[in-house]
C-alpha positions in Angstrom: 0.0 0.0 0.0 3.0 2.4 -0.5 3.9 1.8 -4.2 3.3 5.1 -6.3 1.0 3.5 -7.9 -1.3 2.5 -5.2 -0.6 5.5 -3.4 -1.5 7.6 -6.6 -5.3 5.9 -6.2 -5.0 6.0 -2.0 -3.0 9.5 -1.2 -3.8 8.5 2.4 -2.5 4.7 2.1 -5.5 3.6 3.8 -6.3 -0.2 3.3 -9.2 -1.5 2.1 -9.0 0.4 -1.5 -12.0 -0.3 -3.6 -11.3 0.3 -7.9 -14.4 0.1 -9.5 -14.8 -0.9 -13.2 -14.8 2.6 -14.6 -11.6 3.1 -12.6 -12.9 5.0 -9.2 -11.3 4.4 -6.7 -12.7 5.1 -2.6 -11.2 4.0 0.5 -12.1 3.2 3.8 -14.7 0.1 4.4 -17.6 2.0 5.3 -17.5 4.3 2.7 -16.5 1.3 0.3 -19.8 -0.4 1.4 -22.1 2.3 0.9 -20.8 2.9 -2.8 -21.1 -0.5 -3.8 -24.8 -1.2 -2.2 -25.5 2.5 -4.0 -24.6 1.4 -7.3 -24.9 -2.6 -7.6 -27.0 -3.8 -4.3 -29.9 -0.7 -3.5 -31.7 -3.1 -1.8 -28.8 -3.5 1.1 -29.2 0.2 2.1 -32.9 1.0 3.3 -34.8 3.6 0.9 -36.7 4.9 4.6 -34.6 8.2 5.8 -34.7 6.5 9.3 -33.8 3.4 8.3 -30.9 4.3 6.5 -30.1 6.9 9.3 -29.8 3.6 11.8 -27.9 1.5 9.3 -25.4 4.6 8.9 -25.4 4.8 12.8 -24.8 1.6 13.5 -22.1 1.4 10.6 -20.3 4.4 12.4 -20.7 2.6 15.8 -19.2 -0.3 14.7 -15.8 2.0 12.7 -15.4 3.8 16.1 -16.8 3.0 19.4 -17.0 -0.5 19.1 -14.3 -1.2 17.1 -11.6 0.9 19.8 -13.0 -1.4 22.2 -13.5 -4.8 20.9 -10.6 -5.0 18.0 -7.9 -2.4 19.4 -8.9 -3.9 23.7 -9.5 -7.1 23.4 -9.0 -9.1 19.9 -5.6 -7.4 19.0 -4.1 -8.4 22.8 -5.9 -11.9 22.6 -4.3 -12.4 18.9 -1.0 -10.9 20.3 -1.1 -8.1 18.1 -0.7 -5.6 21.1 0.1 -5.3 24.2 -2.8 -5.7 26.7 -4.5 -2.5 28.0 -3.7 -1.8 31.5 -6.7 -2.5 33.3 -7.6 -5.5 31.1 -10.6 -6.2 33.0 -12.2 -2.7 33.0 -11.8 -2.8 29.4 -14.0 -6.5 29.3 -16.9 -4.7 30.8 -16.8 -1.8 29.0 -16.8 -4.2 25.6 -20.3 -6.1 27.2 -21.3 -2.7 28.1 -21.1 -1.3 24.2 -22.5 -5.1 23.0 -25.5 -4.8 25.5 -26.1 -1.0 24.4 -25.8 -2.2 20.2 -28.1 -5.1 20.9 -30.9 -3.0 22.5 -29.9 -0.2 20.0 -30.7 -2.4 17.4 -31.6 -5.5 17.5 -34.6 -4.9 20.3 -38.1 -5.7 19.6 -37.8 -8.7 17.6 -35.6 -7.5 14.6 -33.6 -10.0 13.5 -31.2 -6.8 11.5 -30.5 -3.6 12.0 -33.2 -2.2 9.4 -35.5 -4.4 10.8 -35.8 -7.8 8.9 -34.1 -7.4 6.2 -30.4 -7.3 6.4 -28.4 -4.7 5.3 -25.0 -3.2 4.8 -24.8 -2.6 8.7 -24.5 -6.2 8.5 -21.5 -6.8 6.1 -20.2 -3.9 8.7 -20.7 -5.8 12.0 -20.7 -9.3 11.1 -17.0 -9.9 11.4 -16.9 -8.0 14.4 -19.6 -8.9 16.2 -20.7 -12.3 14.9 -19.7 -14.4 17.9 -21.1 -11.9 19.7 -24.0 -9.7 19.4 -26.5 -12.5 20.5 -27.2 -13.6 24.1 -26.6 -17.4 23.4 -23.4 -19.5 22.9 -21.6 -17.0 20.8 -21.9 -14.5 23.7 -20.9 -17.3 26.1 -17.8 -17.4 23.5 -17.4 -14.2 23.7 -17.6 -14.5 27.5 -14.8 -17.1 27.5 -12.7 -15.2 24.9 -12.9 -11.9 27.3 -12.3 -14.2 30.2 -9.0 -15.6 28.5 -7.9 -12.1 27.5 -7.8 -10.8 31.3 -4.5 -13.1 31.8 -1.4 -10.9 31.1 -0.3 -11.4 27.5 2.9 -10.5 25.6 2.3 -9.6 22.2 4.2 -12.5 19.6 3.8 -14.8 22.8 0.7 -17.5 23.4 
């Protein structure tokens, strides 16, 4: 991602790069989603102002908030791709806290996705994240377990 000539379609080297057919080129994975659903897949991105408005909110939840929590506090220590935050189990309950908040956000009320029962591009968003996760059943008792497993001190490049 720092050739010239990627960097010529990427001037901020940001990884994912999406080249379209025609050429055009957009970065960053949200922004990558919402041009594809927009031009190939409409009927991934609601056409209700408020349902796109949650879609795009949980899509921006899941690029900041959750993401500096769960990826940065707890899967890159766990996968020994950082060191372990100081107070590792502060940073466990604050990770259930977000996932409790996201699930009641969003999936409350018997919706199955987060624009209701049809899935969307919030979806593609979350999905790897949140998959063994955003559920109260054996994927959060996973999740539980992984958590659990993180809260032992760590070296990063070390099991």
């Amino acid at each position: 991602h720092v050739k010239p000539e990627y960097l010529a379609k990427s001037a901020f080297h940001q990884i994912p790069l999406f080249e379209d057919s025609d050429g055009y080129c957009v970065a960053e994975s949200t922004a990558i989603l919402r041009h594809i659903v927009t031009n190939y897949m409409p009927s991934l991105y609601p056409a209700s102002p408020k349902e796109k408005a949650m879609v795009d909110w949980a899509m921006d939840l899941m690029s900041g908030s959750i993401y500096d929590v769960l990826a940065v506090k707890i899967f890159y220590p766990v996968f020994a791709f950082a060191a372990p935050p100081a107070d590792q189990k502060a940073e466990n309950e604050t990770c259930l806290d977000l996932l409790d908040k996201f699930e009641k956000a969003f999936l409350s009320n018997g919706k199955k996705f987060v624009a209701g029962n049809s899935i969307s591009i919030a979806e593609y968003k979350a999905v790897p994240l949140l998959y063994a996760c955003s559920r109260r059943s054996r994927r959060r008792q996973a999740l539980r377990c992984l958590l659990a497993s993180s809260s032992t001190s760590r070296t990063p490049g070390r099991r």
